[in-house]
N, C-alpha and C positions, 0 to 999 in steps of 0.2 A: 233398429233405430233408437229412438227413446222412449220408456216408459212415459205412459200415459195418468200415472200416478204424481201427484203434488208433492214436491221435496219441505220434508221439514226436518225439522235438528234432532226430535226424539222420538225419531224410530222404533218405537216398538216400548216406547218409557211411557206413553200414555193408558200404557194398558194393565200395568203395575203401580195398585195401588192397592196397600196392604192391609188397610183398615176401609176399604168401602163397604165392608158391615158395619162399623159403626163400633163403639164398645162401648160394656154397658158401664153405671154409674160405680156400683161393686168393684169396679176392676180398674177406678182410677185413683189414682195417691197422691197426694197433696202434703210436702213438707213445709216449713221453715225451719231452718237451723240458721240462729242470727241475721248476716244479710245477704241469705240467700234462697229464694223460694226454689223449690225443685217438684216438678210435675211427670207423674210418669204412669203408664197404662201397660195393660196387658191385655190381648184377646187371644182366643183359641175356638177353634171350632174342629167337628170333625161330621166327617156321615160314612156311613158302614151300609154294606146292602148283599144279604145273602141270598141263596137260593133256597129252594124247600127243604133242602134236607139238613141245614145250616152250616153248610161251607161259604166261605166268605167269597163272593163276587169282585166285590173294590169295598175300598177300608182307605177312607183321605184324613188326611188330618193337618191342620194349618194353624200356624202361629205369630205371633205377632208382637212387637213391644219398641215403645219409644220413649223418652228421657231429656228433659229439657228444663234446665236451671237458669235461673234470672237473679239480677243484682237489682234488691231492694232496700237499697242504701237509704232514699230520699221517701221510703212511704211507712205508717204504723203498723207494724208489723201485729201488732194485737191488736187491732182493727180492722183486719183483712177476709173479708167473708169469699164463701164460694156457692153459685147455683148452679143445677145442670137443668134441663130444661128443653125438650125435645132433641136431644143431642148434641146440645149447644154448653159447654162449661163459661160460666161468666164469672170475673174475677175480680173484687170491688176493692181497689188497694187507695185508701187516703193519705193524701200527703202530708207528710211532717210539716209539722207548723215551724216555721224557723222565728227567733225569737228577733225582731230589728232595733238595734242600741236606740235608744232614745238620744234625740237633739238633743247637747247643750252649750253654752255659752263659755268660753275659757276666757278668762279675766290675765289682761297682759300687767305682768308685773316689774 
């Protein structure tokens, strides 16, 4: 008849997730080049487990990396700080101040 299980759209994609360790502060890169901030990490881990006599049992090793650039047209680029902070990277980008014409009065001639 039918499965007694709840239909949902990602099947088996909830359970792929590549960074749920976390990564550490060391392994994240923070550019600017002009207007354009680029942020990008790496992880790796691995675990090895031998027997007594030091032949290897299982030997895993897993990796990881992501890349994401942003247009920072409208903020000071030499004024852009960065914190990490229990896992958390926080990114304090101030806006350009734009300069507004001043009012004046044109005299019809």
């Amino acid at each position: 008849m039918f499965e007694m299980m709840p239909f949902t759209r990602s099947r088996g994609m909830d359970l792929y997730r590549p960074f749920r360790p976390g990564v550490k502060r060391e392994d994240i890169h923070i550019a600017v080049d002009g207007d354009r901030l680029s942020i990008s990490a790496q992880r790796s881990s691995g675990r090895e487990e031998k027997d007594q006599d030091g032949n290897y049992i299982r030997c895993e090793r897993s990796y990881g990396s992501f890349s994401r650039s942003f247009d920072i047209s409208g903020v000071r680029s030499e004024d852009i700080t960065a914190a990490y902070e229990n896992g958390v990277l926080t990114l304090t980008m101030p806006k350009q101040t734009t300069a507004v014409p001043a009012a004046r009065r044109l005299e019809i001639q």
